[in-house]
KOLLO-392285 format. One record per residue (C-alpha): residue in one letter; x negated, y, z negated; residue number from 1. Coordinates in steps of 0.5 Angstrom, whole numbers, plus 500, padded with zeros to 3 digits. Layout:
! KOLLO-392285
REC kolvo east north  up dogu
REC     A    X     Y   Z  NUM
...
***
This chain:
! KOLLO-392285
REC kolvo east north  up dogu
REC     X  741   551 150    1
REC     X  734   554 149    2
REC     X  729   550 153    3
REC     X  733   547 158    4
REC     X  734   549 164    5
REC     X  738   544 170    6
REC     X  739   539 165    7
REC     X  732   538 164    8
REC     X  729   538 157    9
REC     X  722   540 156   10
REC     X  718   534 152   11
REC     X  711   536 150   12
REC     X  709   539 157   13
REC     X  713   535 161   14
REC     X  720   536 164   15
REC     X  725   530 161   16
REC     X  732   529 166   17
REC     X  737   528 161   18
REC     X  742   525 166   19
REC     X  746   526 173   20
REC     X  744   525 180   21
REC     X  741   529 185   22
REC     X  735   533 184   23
REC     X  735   531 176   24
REC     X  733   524 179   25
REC     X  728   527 184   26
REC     X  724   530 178   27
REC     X  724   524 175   28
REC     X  721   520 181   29
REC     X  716   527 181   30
REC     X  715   525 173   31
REC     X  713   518 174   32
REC     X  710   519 180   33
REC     X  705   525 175   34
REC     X  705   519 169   35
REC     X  702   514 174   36
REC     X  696   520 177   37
REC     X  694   521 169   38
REC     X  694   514 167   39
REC     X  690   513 174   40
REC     X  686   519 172   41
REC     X  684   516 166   42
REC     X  682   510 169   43
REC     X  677   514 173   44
REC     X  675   518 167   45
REC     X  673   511 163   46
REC     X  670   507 168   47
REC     X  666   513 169   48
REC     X  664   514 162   49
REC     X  662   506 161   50
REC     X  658   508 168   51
REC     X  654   514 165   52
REC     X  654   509 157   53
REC     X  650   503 163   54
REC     X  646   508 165   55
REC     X  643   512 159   56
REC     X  642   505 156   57
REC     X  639   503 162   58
REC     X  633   508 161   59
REC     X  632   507 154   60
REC     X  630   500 156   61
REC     X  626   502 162   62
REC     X  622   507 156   63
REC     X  621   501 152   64
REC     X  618   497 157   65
REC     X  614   503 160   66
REC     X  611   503 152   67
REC     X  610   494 153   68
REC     X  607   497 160   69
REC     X  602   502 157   70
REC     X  600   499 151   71
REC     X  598   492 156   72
REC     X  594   497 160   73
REC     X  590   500 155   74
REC     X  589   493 152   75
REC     X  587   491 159   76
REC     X  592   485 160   77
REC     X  594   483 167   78
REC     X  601   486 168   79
REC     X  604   481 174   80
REC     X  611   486 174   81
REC     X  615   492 171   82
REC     X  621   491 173   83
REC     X  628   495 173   84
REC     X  634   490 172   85
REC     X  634   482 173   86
REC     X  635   477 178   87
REC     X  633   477 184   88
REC     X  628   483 187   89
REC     X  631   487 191   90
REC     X  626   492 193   91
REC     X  619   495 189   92
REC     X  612   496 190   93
REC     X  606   494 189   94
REC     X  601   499 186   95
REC     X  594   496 184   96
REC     X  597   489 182   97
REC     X  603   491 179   98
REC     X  609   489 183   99
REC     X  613   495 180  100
REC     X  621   493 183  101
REC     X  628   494 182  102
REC     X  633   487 180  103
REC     X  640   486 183  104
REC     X  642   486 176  105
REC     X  641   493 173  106
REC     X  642   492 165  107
REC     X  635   492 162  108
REC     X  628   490 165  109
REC     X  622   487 164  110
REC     X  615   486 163  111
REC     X  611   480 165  112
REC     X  605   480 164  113
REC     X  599   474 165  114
REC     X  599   469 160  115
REC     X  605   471 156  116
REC     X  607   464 155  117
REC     X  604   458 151  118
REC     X  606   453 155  119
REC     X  601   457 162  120
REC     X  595   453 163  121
REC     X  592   460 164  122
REC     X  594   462 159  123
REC     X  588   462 154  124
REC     X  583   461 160  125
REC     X  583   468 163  126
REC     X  581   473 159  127
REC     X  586   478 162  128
REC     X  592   474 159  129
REC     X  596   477 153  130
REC     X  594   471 149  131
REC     X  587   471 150  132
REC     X  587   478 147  133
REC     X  586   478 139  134
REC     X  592   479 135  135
REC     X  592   485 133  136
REC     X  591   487 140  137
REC     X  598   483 142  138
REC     X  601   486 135  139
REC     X  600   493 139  140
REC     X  603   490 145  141
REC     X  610   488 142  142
REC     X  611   493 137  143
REC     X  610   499 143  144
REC     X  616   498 146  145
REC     X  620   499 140  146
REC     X  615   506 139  147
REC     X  617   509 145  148
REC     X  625   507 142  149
REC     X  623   512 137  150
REC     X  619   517 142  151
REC     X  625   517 146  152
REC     X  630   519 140  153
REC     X  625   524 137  154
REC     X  624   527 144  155
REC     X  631   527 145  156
REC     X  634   530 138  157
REC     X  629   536 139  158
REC     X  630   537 146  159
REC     X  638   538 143  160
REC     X  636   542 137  161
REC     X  632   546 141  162
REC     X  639   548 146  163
REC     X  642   555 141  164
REC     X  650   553 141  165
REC     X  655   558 139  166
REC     X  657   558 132  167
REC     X  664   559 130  168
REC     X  667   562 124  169
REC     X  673   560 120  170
REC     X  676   567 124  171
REC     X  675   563 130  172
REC     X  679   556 128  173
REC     X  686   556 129  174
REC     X  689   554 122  175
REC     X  691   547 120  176
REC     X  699   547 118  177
***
């Protein structure tokens, strides 16, 4: 019959035993064994998309902070840390007064700043902390994390526009039956 060949029927680029014994069964055995590799090569390949979808988010949210960051340095606010990641520090830096770290946890960050809860006694008192500032000072600061969001993604969609891809004609596909 055409397409098999030793008792064996080809089945959407596999080799299928149809029965019997002998090397029949031992390409069967070869045939699980392959099954088991691209179910195992497929877990990889998850495992590394999920690490590279942290990853890229985890710079999104460091671009965010860094724009909380910059905008507290104009103001003049003390920042007490940059941290990349939460939890406990791991190991950093410390420039000028600014601990920059990086956190056992690494999915997100954060910026601390002097005074940035009400419940500090300093909080109003010293004139660096982020509520001693006037509102509209505290205004730039919160929403200069989201700006930097929306840098980022202006920066990254022109910097694809920018990339010249092939373009296909209709001669190129292959025609849907």
């Amino acid at each position: 019959a055409p397409g098999k060949r030793d008792g064996i029927e080809p089945h959407e680029g596999l080799q299928v035993p149809v029965g019997g014994h002998g090397p029949a069964r031992l390409r069967e055995e070869e045939q699980q064994f392959l099954a088991h590799e691209v179910q195992f090569q497929v877990l990889i390949q998850s495992l590394e998309d999920i690490l590279w979808v942290l990853v890229l988010i985890g710079v999104m949210i460091n671009i965010h902070e860094l724009g909380h960051y910059w905008a507290a340095r104009i103001f003049d606010v003390k920042v007490e840390a940059f941290s990349f990641g939460f939890g406990p520090r791991l190991f950093g830096f410390r420039r000028g007064e600014t601990d920059f770290r990086f956190s056992l946890i690494p999915f997100g960050g954060y910026v601390k700043m002097a005074g940035d809860h009400a419940a500090d006694p300093n909080a109003v008192q010293d004139p660096r902390a982020v509520l001693a500032k006037p509102r509209w000072q505290r205004l730039i600061i919160a929403f200069a994390g989201p700006f930097m969001n929306i840098v980022l993604a202006v920066a990254v969609l022109t910097g694809a526009y920018m990339v010249r891809y092939p373009k296909l004609s209709p001669e190129d596909l292959d025609p849907v039956i």
